[in-house]
SEZA-36824 format. One record per residue (C-alpha): x, y, z; residue number from 1. Coordinates in steps of 0.001 Angstrom, whole numbers, padded with zeros to 6 digits, m for minus. Layout:
BEGIN
+---------+---------+---------+-----+
:       X :       Y :       Z :  nr :
+---------+---------+---------+-----+
:       X :       Y :       Z : NUM :
...
+---------+---------+---------+-----+
***
This chain:
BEGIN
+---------+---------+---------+-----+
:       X :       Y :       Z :  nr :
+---------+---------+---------+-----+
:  120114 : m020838 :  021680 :   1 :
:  116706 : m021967 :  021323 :   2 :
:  115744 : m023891 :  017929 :   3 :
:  114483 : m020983 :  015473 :   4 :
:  110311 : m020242 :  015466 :   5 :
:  109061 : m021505 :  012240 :   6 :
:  105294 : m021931 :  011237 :   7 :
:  103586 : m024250 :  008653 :   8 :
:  100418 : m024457 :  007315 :   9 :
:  098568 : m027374 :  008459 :  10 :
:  095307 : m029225 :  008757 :  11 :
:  095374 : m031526 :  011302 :  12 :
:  093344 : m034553 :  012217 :  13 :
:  093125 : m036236 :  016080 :  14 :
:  091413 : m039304 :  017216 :  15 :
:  090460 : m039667 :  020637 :  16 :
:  089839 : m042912 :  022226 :  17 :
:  086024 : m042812 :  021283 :  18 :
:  086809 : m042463 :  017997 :  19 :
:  085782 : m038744 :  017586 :  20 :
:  087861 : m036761 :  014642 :  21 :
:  089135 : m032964 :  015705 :  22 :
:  090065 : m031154 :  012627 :  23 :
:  091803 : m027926 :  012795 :  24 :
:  093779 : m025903 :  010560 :  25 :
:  096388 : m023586 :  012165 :  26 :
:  100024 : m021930 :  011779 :  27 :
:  102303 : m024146 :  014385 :  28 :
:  105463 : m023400 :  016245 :  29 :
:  108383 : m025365 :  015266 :  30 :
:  108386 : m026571 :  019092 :  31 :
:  104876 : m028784 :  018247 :  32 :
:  104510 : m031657 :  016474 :  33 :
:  103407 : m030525 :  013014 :  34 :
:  101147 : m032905 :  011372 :  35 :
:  099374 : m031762 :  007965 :  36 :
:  096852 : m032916 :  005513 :  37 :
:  096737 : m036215 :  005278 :  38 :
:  095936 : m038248 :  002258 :  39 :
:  095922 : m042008 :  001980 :  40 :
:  097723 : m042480 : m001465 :  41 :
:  096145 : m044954 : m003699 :  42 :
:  096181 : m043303 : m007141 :  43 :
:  096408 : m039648 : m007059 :  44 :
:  095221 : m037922 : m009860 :  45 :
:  095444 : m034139 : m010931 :  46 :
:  098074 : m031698 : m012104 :  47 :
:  100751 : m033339 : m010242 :  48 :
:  100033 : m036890 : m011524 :  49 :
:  102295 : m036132 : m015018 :  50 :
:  104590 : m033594 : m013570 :  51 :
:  107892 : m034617 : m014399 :  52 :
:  109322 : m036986 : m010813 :  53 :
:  112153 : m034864 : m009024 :  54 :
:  114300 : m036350 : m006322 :  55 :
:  113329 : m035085 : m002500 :  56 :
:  115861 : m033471 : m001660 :  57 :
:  116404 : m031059 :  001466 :  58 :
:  118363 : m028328 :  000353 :  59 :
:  116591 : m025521 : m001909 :  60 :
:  117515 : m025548 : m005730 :  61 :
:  116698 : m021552 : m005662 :  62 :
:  117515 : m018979 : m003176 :  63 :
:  117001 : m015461 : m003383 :  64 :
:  116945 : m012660 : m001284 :  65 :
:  114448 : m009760 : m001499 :  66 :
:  115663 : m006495 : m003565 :  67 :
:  112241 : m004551 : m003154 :  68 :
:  111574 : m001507 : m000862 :  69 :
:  110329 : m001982 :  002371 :  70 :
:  106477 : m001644 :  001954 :  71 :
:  106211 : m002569 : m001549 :  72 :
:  103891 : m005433 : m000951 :  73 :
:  101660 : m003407 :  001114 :  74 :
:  098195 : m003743 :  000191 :  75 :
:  098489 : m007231 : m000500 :  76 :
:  097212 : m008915 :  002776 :  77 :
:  095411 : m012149 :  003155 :  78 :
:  092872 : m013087 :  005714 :  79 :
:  094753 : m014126 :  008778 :  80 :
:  097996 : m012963 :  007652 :  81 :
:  099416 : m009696 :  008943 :  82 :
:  101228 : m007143 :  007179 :  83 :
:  103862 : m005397 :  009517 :  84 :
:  106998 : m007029 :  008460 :  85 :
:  108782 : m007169 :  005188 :  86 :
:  108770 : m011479 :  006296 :  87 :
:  104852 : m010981 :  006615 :  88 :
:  103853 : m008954 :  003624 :  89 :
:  106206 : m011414 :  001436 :  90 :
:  104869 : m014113 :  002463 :  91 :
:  100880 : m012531 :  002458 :  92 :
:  101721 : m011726 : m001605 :  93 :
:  103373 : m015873 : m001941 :  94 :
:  100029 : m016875 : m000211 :  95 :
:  098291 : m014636 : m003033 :  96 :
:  100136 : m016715 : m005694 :  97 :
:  099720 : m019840 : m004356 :  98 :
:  096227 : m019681 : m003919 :  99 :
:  095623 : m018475 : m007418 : 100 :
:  096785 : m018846 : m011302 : 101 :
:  099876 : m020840 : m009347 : 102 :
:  098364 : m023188 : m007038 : 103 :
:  098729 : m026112 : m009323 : 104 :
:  102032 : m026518 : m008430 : 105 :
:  102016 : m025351 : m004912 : 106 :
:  103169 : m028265 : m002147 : 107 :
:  104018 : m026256 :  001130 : 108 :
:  105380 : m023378 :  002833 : 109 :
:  107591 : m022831 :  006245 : 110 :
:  108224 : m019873 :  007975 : 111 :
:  111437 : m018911 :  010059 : 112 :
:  110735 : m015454 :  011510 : 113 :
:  114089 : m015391 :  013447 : 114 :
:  115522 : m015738 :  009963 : 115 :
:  113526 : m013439 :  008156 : 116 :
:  112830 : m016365 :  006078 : 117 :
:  110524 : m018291 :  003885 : 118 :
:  110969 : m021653 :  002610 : 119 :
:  108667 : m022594 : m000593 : 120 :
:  107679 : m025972 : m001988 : 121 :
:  106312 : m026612 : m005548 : 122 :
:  106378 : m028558 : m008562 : 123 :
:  109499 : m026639 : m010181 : 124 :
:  107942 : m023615 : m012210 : 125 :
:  110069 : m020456 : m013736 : 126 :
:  107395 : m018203 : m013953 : 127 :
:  106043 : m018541 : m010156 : 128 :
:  110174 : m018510 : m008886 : 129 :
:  110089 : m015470 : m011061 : 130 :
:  107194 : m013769 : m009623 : 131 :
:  108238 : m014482 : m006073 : 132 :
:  111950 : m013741 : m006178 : 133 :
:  111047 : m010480 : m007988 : 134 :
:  108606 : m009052 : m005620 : 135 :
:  110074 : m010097 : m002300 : 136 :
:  110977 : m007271 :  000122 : 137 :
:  114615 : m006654 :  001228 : 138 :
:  115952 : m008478 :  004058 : 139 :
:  113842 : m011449 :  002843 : 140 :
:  115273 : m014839 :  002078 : 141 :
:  113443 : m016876 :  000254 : 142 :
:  114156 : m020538 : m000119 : 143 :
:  112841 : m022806 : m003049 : 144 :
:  112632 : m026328 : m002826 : 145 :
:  111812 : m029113 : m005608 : 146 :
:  108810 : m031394 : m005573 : 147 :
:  106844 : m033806 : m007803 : 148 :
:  103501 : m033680 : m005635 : 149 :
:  100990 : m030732 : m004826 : 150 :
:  099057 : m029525 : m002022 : 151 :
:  095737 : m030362 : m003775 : 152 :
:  097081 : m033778 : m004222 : 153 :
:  098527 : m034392 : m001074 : 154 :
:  095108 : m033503 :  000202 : 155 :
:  093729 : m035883 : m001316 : 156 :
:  096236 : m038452 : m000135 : 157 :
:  095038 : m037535 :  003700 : 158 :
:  091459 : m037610 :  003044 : 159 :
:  091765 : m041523 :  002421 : 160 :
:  093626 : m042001 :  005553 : 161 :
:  091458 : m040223 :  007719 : 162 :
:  088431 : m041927 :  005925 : 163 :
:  090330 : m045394 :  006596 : 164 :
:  090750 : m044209 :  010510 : 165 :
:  089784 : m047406 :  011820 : 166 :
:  090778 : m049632 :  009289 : 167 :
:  093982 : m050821 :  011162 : 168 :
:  091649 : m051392 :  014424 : 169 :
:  093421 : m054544 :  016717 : 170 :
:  096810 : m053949 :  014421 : 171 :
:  097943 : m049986 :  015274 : 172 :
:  096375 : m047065 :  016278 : 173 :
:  095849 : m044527 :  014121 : 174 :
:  095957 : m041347 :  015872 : 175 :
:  096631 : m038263 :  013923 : 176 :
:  096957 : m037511 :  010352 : 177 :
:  098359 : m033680 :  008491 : 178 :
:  100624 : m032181 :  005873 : 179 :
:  103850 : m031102 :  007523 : 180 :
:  104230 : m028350 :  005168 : 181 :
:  107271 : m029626 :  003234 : 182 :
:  105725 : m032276 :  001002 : 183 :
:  104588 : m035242 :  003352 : 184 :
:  101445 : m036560 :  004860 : 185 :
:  102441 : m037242 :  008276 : 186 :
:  100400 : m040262 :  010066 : 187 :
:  100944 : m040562 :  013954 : 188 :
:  100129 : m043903 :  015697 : 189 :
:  101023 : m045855 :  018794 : 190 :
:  103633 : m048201 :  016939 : 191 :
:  105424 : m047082 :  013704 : 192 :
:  107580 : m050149 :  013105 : 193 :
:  103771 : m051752 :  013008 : 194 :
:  102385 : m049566 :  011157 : 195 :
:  104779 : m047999 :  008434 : 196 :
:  105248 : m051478 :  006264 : 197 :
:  101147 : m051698 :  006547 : 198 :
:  100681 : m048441 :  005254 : 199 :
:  102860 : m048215 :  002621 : 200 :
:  101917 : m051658 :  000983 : 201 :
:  098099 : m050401 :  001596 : 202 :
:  098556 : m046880 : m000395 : 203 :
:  101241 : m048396 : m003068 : 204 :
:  105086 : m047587 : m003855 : 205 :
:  104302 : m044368 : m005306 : 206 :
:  102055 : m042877 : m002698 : 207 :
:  104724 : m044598 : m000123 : 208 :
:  107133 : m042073 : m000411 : 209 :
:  105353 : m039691 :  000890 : 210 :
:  104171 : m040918 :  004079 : 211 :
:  106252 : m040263 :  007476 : 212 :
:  104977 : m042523 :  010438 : 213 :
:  105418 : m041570 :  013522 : 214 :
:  104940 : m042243 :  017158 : 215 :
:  101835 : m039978 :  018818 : 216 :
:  100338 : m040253 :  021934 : 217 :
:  097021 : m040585 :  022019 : 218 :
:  094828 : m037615 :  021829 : 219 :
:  091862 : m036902 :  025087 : 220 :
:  088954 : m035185 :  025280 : 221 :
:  089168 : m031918 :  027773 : 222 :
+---------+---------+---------+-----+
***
């Protein structure tokens, strides 16, 4: 068996050997390399900064599968997300939520289709596990992980490194830069063991821990 098709939310920065930036922002396969939103952490400030520190952990503190009729959630489709599944529309009415009066604490989301599942990561919050768990559609699983950082912030993180793109010039390359969805910028380059002590003594011990360096070829113009 095949690994399981998941997608995650991404924007995605490339460098190609001139030194032109490609942003995009797309839903990946799980068989990609998912790169995100990347942030250089330095000091990041916002409603994550004084959110109490969790440990990153990979197993979900919540899980809940969906009680609701199938069809409930219709009507509450997003731009670019379809509605024909009980996975979809759950995950159209979580993109709702997370885009509104709960996107202060919002970090990341993964979908498995082949699991009928969503996996969720946020700054713990009762309320917005409340609202999701309770209007999920049966035969949904949804998954709820624990972090200390949010999107917004984690944004900002990757807008330093792509601003410091050439910084590292005649040390590494640094060749693409995104959120993977989870809760981590992820920085590609030619030569991580290089690269990840730079980086993490450049953006500080508390940004540091959530950078993932990588090896990525470099990108080419078509």
């Amino acid at each position: 068996m095949g690994e399981p098709f998941k997608r995650r939310w991404t924007r995605t920065w490339t460098w190609s050997g001139s030194g032109t930036r490609f942003p995009s922002r797309t839903r990946t396969g799980a068989a990609a390399a998912v790169l995100g939103s990347v942030v250089v952490l330095g000091g990041i400030q916002g409603s994550a900064a004084d959110a109490q520190t969790v440990e990153i952990v990979s197993t979900p503190t919540r899980t809940c599968h969906g009680t609701q009729p199938k069809g409930s959630l219709a009507g509450h489709a997003r731009d670019g997300f379809p509605e024909d599944t009980p996975l979809e529309r759950t995950l159209s009415y979580v993109d709702e939520l997370v885009t509104g009066r709960h996107a202060s604490i919002y970090t990341g989301m993964v979908l498995d289709e082949d699991a009928t599942s969503l996996d969720v990561y946020r700054i713990p919050s009762a309320p917005f596990d409340t609202a999701v768990c309770d209007a999920a559609e049966e035969g949904v699983t949804v998954r709820l992980h624990d972090r200390d950082i949010n999107e917004k912030d984690l944004n900002a993180l990757l807008d330093r490194v792509t601003e410091d793109m050439s910084r590292w010039d005649g040390t590494f390359a640094l060749r693409e830069a995104g959120l993977d969805g989870t809760g981590f910028v992820e920085v590609g380059v030619d030569d991580p063991d290089t690269a990840e002590p730079i980086l993490h003594k450049a953006y500080g011990e508390r940004n540091a821990k959530y950078l993932r360096v990588e090896y990525a070829p470099q990108a080419h113009l078509a």
